[in-house]
Structure formats: C-alpha cells, structure tokens
C-alpha positions in Angstrom: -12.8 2.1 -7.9 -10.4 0.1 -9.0 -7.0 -1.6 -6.4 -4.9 1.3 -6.0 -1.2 0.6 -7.4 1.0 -0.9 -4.1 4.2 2.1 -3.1 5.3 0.2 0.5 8.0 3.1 0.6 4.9 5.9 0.5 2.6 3.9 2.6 5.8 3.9 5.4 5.9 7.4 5.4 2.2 8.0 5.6 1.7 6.0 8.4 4.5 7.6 10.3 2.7 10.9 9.4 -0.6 9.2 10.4 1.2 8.2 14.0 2.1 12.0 14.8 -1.3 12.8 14.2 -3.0 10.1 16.4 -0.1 10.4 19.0 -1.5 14.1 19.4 -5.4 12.9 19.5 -4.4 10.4 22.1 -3.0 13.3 24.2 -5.8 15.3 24.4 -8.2 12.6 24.8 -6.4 11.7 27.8 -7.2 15.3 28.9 -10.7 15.6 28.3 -11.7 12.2 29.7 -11.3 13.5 33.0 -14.2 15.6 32.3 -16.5 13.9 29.9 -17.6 10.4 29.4 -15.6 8.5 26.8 -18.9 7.9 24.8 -18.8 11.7 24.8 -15.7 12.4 23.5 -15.6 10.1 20.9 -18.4 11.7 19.7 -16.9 14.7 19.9 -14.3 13.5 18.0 -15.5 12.2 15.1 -18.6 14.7 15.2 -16.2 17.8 14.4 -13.5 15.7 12.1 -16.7 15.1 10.4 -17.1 18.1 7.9 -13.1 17.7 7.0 -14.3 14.9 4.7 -17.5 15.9 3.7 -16.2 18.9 2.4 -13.5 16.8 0.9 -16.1 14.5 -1.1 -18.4 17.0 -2.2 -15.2 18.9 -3.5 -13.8 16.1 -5.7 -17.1 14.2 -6.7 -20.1 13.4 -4.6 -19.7 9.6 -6.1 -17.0 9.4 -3.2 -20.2 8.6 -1.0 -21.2 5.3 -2.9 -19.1 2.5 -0.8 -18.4 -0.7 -2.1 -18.7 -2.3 1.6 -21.7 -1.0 3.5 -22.0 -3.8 5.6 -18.1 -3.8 6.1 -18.4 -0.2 7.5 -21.1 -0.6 9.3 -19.0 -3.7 11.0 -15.7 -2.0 11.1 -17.8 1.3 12.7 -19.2 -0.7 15.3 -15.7 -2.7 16.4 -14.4 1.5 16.2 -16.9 2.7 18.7 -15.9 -0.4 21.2 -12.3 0.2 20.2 -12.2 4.1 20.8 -14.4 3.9 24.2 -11.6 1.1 25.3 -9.2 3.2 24.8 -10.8 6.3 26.7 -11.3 4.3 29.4 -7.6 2.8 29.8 -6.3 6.2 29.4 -8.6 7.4 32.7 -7.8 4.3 34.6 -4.3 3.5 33.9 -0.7 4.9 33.7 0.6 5.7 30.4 3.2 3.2 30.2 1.1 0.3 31.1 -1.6 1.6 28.7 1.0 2.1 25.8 2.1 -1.5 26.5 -0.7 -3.1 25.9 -1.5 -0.7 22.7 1.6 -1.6 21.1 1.0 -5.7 21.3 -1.2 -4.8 18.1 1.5 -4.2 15.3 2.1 -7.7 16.3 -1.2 -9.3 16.7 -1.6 -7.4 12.8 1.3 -8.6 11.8 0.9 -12.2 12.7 -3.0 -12.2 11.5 -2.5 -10.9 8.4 -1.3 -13.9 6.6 -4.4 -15.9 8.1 -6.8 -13.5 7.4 -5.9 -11.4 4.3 -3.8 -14.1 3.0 -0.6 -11.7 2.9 2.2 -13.4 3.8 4.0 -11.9 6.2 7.2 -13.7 5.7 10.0 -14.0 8.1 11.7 -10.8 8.2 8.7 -8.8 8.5 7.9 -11.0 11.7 11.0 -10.5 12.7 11.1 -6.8 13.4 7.6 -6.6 14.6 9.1 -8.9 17.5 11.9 -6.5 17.4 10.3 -3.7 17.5 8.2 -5.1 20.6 10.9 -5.5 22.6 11.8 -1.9 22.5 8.7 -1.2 23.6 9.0 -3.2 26.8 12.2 -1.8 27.8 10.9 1.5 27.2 8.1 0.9 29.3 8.7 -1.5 31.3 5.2 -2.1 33.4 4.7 -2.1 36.7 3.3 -5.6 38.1 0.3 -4.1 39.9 -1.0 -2.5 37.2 -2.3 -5.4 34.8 -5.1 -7.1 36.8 -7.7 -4.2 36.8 -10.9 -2.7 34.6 -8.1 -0.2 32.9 -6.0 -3.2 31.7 -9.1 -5.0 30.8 -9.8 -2.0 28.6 -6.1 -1.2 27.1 -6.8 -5.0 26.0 -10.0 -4.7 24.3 -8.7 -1.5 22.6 -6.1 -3.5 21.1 -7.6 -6.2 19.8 -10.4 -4.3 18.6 -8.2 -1.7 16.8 -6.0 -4.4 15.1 -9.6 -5.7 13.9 -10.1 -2.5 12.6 -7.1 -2.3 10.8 -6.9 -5.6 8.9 -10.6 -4.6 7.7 -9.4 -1.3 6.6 -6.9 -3.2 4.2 -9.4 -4.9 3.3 -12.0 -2.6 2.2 -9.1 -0.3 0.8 -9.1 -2.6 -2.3 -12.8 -1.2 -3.7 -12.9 1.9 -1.5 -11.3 5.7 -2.2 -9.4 7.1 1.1 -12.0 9.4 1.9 -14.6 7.4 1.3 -13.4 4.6 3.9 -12.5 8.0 6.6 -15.8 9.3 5.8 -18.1 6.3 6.8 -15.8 5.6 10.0 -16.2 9.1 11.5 -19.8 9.5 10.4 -20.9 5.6 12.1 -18.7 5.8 14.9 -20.1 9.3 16.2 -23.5 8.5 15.3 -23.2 5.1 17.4 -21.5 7.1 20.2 -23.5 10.1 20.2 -26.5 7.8 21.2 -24.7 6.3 23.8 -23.4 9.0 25.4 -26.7 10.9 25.8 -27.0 9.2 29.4 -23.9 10.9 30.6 -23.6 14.2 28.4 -22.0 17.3 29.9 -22.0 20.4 28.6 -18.7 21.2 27.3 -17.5 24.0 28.9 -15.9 27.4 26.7 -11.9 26.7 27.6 -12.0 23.4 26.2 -13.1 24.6 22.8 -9.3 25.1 22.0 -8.6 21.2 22.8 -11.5 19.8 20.8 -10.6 22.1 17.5 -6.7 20.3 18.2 -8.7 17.0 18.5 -10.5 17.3 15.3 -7.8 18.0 13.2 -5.4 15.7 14.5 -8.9 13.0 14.5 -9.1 13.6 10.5 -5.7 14.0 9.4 -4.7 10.9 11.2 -7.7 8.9 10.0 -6.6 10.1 6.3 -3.1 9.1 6.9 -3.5 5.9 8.7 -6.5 5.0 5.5 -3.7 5.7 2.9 -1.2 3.9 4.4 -3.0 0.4 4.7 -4.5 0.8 1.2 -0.7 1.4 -0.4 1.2 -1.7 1.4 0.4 -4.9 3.1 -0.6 -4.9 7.0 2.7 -6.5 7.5 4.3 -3.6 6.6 2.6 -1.1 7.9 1.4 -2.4 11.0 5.0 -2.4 12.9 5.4 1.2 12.5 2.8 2.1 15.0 5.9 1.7 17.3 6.8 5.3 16.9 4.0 6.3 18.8 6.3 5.9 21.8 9.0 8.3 20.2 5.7 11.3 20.5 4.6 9.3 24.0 8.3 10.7 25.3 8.0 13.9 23.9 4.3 14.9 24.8 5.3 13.2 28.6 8.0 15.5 29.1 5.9 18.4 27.5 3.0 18.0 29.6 3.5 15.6 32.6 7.0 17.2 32.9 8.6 13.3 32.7 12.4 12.7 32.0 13.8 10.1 30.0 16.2 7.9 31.4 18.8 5.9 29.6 16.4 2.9 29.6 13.9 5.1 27.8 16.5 5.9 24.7 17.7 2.7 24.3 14.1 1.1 23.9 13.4 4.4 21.7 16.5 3.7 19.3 15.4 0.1 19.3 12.1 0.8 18.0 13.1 3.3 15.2 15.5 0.9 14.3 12.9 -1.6 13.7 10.8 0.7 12.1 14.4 1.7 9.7 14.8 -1.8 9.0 11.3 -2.1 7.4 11.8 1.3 5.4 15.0 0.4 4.0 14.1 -3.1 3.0 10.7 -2.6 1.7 12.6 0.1 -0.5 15.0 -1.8 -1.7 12.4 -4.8 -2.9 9.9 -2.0 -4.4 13.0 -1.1 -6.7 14.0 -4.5 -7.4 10.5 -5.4 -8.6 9.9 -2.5 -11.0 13.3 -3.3 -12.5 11.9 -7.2 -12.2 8.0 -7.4 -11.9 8.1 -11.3 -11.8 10.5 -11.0 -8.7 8.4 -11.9 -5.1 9.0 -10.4 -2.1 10.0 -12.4 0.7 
C-alpha cells in the first residue's frame, strides 16, 4: 500500500473524533476496574472491538491482513498491553485530575520526539502550542502535592510514555499499512497478550455489566480507527497536541457521573486548551491551501 496523500485539516478533525471516542472508553474502564483486573479488561476490550475490524477486512479485501510491519506490531502490541494495564491501574489508584495530568505530558513528549525520531520537524510554532496547550491543562487540573509519589503515579507515568511510544510507531507504520490493517493487529496482539495474563485473576463478568462492555467496545474500535487515521494523514506534531481535548469530555463525563462542578479555574484552562488546539486547526489549514496553490512551498 502505497503513503497515503498528507490532509493535516482531516487528520485534525479525526483525531478530535478519535478523543470523544477514547474519552468515553477511558470512563468506563475506570468503572469496571473496580471489579476486574486490568489485565482483564483490556482483554475485554480489545477481545469484543475485535470482530468490528475483522468484519471490516473481510468486507473490503482479505489482503487487508498482509502487514508490511509484523515485527513492528508485534512491538507496538506489546508497548499497548504495558500502556493500557498502566493506565487501568492509575485510574484505580489515583484521582482523575492527577491521572489526567500526567496523561496529557504526552502530546508534548510526541511532539518534542517526533523530530528525533521520525525526522518531522516540528518547528517552532507547533512546539509552541503544545507548551500552550500544557499549561491549560495544569490550571485545569491543578494536582494535589500528595498525590505524585505513589504506585498510581508510577503508573499514570508509564502509561504515558508508553502510549506516546505507541503513537510515534503508529505514524510510522501508517506509511505501508491500511487503517484497519494497523487497528486490526493492535486489538488482536494486545488482547491475546492480555488474555494470558489475566487468566491468574479472571472473574466472571457479571450480567449488568454487559451494557458497559458493549459501550466499551464500540467506543475501543471507533477510537482505535480514528486515532489510526489521524496519525497516518498528518505529522505527530500536529496531531499529537490535540489530545488536549480530552479534558473538555473529562469535565463533562465528571459532572455527568461523579456529579463534579466546574469552577472558573476549570473554564479558563478549558478555553486555553481549545484555543491551542484552534490555533493548530487554523494554521495547519491555512499552509495545506498555500501548498496546493504552491507545492514547492515548506511548512514551517
């Protein structure tokens, strides 16, 4: 499969799609890890999202299967199953905001690697608002001091790194590989690798919580498409900083289901992160036009 053709101003826009979805997932995973191993639901997870993109590739061609990076998924998999059992772990053991914080340092970390390690420069603007967007992600949070030196924070860290590992691979492997082809191998490595290890600590999953893993699949697939679509149509450096709007669903699902009000604090880091994320979406637009009208003209 050949490089798919680079739309920044599409990519933006799936990736904020791809943030409502995963906002959601991340929602009820926090639920169910009260009752099941995160091993477990991870599994779970990627176990039912699984047919969504089976069905997908046998519908348009089973040649989706054939992957032009075996060993790449089979890397990216494993950093996914570390990444995804992090995270289930932080969200047991932590606050919210303190485990948001340290979620949202990647963006950054994606940012600022991407020039090393895919050799996209990132440039000075785009470094810029990923900075920017930071910030309004501190005052919206604004951790409490006792909450960084524990096994949650270790975990919220480890999550982080490993998912902005994930992501600078997914760019990578995006060059050769179709969408669903890329989604396909990560749910299908990740639950096999985490339905092994979760076989010490398995629970039955009991009949009222049927409801929250048939949310968790869809919302585990669609984001997964999205978030694959996104990286493949523009650079990390682009794409990366809009994971800020996950705090924009954080204060709606916290008022919807923890029954938290928003303070002032809360709406001014909130209008500094969409803001940042605007500035991106404008500018990136503006350049995509520019270079169509002249192809010879880089982006800075």
């Amino acid at each position: 499969m050949s490089r798919v053709e680079q739309h920044p101003v599409q990519a933006i826009l799936l990736m904020l799609a791809g943030v409502f979805f995963l906002s959601t997932m991340d929602v009820v995973i926090k639920m169910l890890v009260e009752h099941y191993s995160s091993f477990q639901v991870v599994f779970l997870r990627c176990f039912l999202s699984l047919p969504f993109f089976a069905a997908w590739i046998l519908i348009s061609g089973n040649s989706r299967f054939r992957t032009a990076y075996p060993w790449g998924h089979l890397t990216r998999g494993i950093v996914g199953v570390i990444m995804l059992f992090a995270v289930g772990e932080c969200f047991r053991e932590m606050q919210l905001a303190d485990a948001y914080t340290l979620f949202f340092a990647a963006p950054l970390v994606i940012t600022l690697l991407s020039g090393p390690v895919l050799g996209e420069r990132a440039g000075s603007f785009r470094i810029f608002t990923a900075i920017f967007g930071f910030i309004g992600v501190l005052v919206v949070l604004k951790p409490s001091s006792g909450g960084w030196i524990s096994y949650g924070a270790l975990m919220g860290l480890v999550g982080m790194l490993a998912y902005s590992a994930t992501a600078l691979m997914l760019r990578r492997m995006g060059n050769l590989d179709g969408t669903v082809t890329i989604a396909f191998w990560w749910v299908a490595i990740v639950g096999a690798l985490a339905g092994l290890l979760a076989i010490p600590q398995w629970r039955p999953v009991v009949l009222e919580q049927w409801p929250q893993l048939l949310v968790l699949a869809i919302t585990g697939a669609g984001g997964q498409i999205f978030l694959t679509a996104a990286f493949r149509r523009a650079s990390a450096a682009i794409v990366a900083p809009l994971d800020y709007t996950h705090m924009i669903w954080a204060v709606v699902y916290g008022f919807a289901f923890w029954g938290y009000l928003p303070g002032t604090r809360i709406w001014v880091g909130a209008a500094i992160i969409t803001l940042s994320g605007l500035l991106i979406l404008f500018r990136e637009n503006r350049i995509h036009l520019r270079q169509k009208r002249e192809p010879d003209q880089p982006a800075i």
